[in-house]
C-alpha positions in Angstrom: 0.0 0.0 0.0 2.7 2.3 0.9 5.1 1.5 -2.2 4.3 -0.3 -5.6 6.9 -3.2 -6.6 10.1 -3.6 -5.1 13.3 -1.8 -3.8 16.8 -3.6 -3.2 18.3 -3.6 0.7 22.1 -2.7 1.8 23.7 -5.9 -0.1 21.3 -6.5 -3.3 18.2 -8.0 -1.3 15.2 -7.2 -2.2 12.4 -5.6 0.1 9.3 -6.7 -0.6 5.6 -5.1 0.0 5.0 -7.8 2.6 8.5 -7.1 4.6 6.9 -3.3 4.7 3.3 -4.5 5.5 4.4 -6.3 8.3 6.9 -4.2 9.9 4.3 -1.3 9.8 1.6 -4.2 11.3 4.3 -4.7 13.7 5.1 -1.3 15.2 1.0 -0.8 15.5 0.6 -3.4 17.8 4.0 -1.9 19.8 1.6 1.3 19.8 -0.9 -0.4 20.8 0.4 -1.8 23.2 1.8 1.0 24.7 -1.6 2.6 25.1 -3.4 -0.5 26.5 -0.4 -1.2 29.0 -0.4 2.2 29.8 -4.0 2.2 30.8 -3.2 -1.0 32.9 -0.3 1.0 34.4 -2.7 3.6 35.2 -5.3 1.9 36.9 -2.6 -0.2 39.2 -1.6 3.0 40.0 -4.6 4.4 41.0 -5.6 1.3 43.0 -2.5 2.0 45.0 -3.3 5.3 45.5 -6.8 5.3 47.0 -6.0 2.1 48.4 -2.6 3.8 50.5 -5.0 6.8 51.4 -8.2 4.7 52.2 -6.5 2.1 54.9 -3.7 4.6 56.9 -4.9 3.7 60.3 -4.1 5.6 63.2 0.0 5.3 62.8 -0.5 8.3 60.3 1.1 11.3 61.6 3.1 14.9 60.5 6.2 15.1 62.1 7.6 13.1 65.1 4.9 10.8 66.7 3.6 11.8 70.2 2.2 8.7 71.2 3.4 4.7 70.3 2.2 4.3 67.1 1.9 0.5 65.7 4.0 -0.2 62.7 1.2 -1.7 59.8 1.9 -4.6 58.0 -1.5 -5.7 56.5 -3.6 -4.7 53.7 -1.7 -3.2 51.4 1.6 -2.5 53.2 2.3 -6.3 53.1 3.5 -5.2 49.4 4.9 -1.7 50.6 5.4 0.6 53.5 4.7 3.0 51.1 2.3 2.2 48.7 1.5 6.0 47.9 5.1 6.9 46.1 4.3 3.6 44.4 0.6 4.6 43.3 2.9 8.1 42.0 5.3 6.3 40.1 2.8 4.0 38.6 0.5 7.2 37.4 4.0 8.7 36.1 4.8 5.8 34.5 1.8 5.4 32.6 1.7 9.1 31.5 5.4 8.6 30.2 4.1 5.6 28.2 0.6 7.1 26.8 2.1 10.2 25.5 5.4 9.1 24.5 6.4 13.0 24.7 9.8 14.1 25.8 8.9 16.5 28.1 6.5 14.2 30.1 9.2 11.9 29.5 11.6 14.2 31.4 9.8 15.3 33.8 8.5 12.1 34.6 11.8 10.5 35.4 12.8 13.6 37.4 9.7 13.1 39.2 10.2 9.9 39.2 14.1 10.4 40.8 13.2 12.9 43.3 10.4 10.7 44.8 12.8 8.1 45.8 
């Protein structure tokens, strides 16, 4: 479709239509890809997110503690003890990947960097 007939490669091969076809077929589904695994990305993510600010408890504090505070490790902080800056570098992630832009791209690995 993109070309008629047939143009010679680096060493006298020749490229066909099909080679074309299916390298073309072949970075769609990479895009696609992309876009689906970025909305999976996305919604683990999110799930960490809501999930890190729904189940705190009462160990949740600014600053030094006061009292003895109980250190959690159920729900979702048998995975992490902090599943927020993983819910944050999941969403980051996942933007990086959707957009595929160089300045998300940058400022999500800065992000990304500083978090840790």
């Amino acid at each position: 479709m993109f070309f008629q007939g047939t143009s010679t490669l680096p060493g006298g091969a020749k490229k066909s239509p099909t080679f074309t076809a299916g390298l073309l077929m072949t970075i769609s589904h990479l895009a696609l890809f992309l876009k689906y695994g970025s909305c999976g990305l996305f919604l683990i993510g999110l799930l960490f997110t809501v999930m890190s600010l729904i189940n705190p408890g009462k160990s949740t504090t600014l600053g030094l503690p006061s009292k003895n505070t109980v250190f959690k490790t159920n729900g979702i902080y048998k995975i992490s003890q902090n599943p927020m800056y993983i819910g944050f570098n999941c969403l980051t992630l996942a933007s990086m990947l959707y957009t595929l832009n160089i300045t998300v791209i940058l400022l999500g690995v800065y992000s990304m960097i500083i978090i840790i």
